[in-house]
N, CA, C and O of each residue as an XYZ file, in Angstrom:
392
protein
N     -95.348    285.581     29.809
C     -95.031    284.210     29.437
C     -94.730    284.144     27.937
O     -95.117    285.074     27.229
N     -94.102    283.168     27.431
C     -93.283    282.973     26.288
C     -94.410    282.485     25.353
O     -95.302    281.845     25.909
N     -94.511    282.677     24.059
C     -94.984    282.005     23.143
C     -94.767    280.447     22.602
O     -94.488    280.963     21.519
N     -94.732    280.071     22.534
C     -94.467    278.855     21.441
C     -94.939    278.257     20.065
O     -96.059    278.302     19.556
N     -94.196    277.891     19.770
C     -94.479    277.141     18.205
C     -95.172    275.428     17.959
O     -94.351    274.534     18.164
N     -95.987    275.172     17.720
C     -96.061    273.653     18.153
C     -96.837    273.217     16.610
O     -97.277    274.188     15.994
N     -96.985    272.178     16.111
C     -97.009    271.537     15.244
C     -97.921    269.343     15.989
O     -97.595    268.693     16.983
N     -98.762    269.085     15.127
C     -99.508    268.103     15.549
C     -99.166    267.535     14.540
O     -99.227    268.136     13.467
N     -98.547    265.732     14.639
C     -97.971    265.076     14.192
C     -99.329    264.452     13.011
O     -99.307    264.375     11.782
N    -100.377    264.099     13.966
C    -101.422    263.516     13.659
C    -101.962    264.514     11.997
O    -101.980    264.021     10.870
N    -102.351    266.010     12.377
C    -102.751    266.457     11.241
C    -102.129    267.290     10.512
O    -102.727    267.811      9.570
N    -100.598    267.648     10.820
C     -99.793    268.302     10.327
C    -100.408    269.774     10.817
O     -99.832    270.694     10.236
N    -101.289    270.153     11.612
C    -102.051    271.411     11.854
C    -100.433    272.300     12.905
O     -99.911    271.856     13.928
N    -100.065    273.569     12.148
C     -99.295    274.500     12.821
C    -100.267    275.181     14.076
O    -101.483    275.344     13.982
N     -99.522    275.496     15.133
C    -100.700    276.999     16.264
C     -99.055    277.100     16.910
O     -97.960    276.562     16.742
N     -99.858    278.431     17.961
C     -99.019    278.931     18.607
C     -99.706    278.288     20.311
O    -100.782    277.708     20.451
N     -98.985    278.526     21.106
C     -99.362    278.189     23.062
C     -98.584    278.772     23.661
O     -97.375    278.550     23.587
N     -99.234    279.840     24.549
C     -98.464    280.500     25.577
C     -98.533    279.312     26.689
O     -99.517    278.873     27.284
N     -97.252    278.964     26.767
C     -96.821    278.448     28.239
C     -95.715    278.586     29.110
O     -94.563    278.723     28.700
N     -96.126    278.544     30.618
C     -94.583    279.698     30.970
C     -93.499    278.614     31.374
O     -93.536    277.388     31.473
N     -92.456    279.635     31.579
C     -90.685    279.003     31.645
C     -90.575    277.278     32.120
O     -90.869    276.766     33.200
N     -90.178    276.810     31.191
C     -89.746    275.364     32.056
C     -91.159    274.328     32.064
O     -91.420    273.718     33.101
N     -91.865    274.207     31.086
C     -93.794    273.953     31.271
C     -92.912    272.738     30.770
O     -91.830    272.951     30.224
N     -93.417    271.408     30.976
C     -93.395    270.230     30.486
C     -94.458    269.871     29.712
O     -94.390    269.195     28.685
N     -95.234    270.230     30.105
C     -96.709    269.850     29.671
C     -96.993    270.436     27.916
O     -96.616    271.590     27.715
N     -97.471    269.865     26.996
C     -97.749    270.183     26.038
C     -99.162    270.434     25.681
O     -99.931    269.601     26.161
N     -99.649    271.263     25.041
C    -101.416    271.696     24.385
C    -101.872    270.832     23.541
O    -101.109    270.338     22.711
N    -103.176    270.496     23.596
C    -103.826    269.808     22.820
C    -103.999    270.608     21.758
O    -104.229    271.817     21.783
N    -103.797    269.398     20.139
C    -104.105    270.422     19.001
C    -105.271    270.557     18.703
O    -106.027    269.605     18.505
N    -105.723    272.237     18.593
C    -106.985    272.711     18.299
C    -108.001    271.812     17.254
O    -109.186    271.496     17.354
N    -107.125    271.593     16.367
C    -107.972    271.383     15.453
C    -107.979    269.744     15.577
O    -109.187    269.515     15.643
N    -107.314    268.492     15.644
C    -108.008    267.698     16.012
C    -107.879    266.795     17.569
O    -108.050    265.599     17.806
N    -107.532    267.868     18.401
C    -107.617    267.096     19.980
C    -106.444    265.917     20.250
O    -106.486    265.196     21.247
N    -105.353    265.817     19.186
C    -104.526    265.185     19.636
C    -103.320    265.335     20.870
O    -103.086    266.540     20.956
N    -102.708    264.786     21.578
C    -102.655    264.768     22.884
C    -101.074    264.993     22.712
O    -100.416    265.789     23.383
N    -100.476    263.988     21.496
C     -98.842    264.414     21.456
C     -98.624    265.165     20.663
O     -98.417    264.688     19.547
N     -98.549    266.903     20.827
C     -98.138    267.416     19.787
C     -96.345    267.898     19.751
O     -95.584    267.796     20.713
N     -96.113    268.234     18.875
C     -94.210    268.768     18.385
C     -93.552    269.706     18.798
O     -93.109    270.099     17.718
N     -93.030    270.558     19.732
C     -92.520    271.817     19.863
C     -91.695    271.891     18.947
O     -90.759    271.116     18.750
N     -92.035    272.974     18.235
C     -91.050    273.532     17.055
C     -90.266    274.764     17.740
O     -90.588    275.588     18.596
N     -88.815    274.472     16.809
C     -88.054    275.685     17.394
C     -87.979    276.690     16.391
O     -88.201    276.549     15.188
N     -87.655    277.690     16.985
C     -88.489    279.103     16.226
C     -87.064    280.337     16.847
O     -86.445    280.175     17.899
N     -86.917    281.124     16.175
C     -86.112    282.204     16.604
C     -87.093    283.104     17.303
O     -88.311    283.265     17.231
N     -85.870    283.766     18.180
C     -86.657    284.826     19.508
C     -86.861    285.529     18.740
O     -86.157    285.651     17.738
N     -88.506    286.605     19.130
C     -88.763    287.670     18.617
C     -88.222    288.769     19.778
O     -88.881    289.033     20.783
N     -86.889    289.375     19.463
C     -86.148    290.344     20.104
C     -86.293    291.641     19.018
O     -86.360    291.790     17.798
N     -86.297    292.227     19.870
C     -86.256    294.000     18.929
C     -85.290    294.902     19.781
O     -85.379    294.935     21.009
N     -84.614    295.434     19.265
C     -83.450    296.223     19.760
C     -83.868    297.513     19.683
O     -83.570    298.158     18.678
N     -84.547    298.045     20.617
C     -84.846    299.388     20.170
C     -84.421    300.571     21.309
O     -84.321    300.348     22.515
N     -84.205    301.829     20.677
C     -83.737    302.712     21.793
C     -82.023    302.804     21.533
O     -81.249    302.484     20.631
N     -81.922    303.501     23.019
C     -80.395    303.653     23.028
C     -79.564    302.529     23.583
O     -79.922    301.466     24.091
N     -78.686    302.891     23.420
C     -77.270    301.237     24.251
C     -76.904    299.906     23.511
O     -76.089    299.017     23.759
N     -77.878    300.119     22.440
C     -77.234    299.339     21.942
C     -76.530    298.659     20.199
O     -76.713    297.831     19.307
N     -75.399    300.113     20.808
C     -75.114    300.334     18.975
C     -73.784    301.290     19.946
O     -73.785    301.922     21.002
N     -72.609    300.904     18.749
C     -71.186    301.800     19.420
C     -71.527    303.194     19.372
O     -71.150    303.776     20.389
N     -71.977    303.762     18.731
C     -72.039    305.025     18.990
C     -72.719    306.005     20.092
O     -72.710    307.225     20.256
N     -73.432    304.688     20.907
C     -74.677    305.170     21.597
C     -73.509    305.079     23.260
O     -73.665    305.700     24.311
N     -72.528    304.175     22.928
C     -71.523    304.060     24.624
C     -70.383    305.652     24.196
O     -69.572    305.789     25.112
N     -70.247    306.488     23.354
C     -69.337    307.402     23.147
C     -69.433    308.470     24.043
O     -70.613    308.608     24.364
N     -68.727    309.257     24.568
C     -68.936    310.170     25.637
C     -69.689    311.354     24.756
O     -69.469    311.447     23.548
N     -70.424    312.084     25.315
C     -71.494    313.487     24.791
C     -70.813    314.591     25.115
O     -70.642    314.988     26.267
N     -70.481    315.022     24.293
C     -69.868    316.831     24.888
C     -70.783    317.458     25.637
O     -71.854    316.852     25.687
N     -70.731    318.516     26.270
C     -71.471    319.289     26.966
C     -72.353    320.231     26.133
O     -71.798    320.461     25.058
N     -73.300    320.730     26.233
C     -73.943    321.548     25.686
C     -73.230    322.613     25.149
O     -72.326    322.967     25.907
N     -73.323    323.426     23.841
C     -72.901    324.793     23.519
C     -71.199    324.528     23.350
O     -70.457    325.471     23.074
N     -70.806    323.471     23.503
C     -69.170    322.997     23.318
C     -69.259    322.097     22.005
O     -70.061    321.231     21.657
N     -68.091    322.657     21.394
C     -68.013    321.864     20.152
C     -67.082    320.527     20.521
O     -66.351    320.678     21.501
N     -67.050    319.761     20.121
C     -66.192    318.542     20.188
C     -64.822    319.016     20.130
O     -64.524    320.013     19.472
N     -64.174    318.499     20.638
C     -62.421    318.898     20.385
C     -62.349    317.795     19.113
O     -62.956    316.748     18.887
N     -61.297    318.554     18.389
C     -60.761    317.721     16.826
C     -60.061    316.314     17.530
O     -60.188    315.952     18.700
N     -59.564    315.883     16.831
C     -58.230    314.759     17.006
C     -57.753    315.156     15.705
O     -58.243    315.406     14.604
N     -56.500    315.116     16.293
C     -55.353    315.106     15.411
C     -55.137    313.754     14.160
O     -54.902    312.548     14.234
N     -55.379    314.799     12.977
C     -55.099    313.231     11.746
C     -53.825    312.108     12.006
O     -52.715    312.452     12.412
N     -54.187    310.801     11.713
C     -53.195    310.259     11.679
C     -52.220    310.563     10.691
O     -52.500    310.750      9.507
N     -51.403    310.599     11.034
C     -50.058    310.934     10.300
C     -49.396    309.369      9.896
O     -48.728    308.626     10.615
N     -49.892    309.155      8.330
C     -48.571    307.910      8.451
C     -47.096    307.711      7.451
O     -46.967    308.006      6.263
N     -46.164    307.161      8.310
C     -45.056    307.499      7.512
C     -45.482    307.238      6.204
O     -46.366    306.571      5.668
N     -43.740    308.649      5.553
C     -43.841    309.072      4.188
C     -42.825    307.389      3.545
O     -41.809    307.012      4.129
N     -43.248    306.859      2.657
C     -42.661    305.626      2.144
C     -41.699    305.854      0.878
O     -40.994    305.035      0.289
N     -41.894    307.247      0.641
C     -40.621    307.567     -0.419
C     -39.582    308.191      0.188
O     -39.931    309.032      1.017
N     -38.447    308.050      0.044
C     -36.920    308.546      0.495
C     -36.665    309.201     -0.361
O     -36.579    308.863     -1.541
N     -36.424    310.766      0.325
C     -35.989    311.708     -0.611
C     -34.163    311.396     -0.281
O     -33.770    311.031      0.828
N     -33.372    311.591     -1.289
C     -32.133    311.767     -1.410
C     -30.978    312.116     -0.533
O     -30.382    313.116     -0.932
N     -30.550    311.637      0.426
C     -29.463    312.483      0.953
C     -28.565    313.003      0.243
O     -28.103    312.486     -0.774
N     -28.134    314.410      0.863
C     -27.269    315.216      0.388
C     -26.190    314.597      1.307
O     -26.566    313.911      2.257
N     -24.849    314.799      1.079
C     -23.468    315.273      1.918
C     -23.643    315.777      3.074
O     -24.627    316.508      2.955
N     -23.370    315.808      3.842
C     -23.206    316.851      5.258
C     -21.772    317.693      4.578
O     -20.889    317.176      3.893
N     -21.884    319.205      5.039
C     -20.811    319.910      3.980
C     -19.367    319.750      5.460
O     -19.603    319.328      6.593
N     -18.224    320.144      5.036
C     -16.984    319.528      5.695
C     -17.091    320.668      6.937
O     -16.400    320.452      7.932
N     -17.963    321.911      6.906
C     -17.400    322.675      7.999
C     -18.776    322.468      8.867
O     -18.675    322.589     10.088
N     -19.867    322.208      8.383
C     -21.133    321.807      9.483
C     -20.606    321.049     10.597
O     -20.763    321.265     11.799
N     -20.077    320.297     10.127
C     -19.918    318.676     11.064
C     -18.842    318.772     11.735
O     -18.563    317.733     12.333
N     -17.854    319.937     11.921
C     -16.766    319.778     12.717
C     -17.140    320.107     14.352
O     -18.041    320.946     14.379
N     -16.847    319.821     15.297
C     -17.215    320.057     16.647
C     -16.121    321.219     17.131
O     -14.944    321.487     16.889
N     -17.265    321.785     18.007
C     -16.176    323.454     18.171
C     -14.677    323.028     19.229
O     -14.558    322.697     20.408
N     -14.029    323.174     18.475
C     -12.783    322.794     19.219
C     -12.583    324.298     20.381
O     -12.657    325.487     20.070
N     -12.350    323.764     21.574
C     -11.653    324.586     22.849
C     -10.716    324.713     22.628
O     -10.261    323.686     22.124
N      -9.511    326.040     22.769
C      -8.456    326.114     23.175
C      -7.918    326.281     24.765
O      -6.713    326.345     25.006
């Protein structure tokens, strides 16, 4: 069952009350027996611990005694233009058939 946060209007007195899912019912405050006390809202105490949940933890595992295969660097285009030359007059002729 869930914790809660509760607060008494009457003496300003903070406590905690375990009561479970969906409880309507509110705790009398300890310290002076008042009947309407405040549910305060409070952040979940969650802890993330272990595996699954972090990107590196969904990545496929190589097999034992196997090294990872590389990936190939990205290659990104070259942004300087080197110079064209001429094409020379006898490269570029197409072989004529007789």
């Amino acid at each position: 069952m869930p914790t809660y946060d509760f607060r008494c209007p009457k003496c300003s007195h903070h406590f905690e009350a375990i009561l479970p899912f969906g409880s309507a019912s509110r705790p009398l405050c300890p310290k002076c027996r008042h009947k309407k006390t405040e549910k305060l809202i409070t952040p979940p105490a969650i802890h993330f611990k272990g595996t699954g949940f972090f990107v590196t933890d969904s990545r496929k595992k190589s097999p034992p005694g196997k090294k990872p295969a590389k990936t190939a660097p990205e290659v990104k285009p070259d942004t300087k233009k080197e110079p064209s030359t001429p094409p020379s007059a006898e490269g570029n002729k197409p072989d004529a058939k007789a």
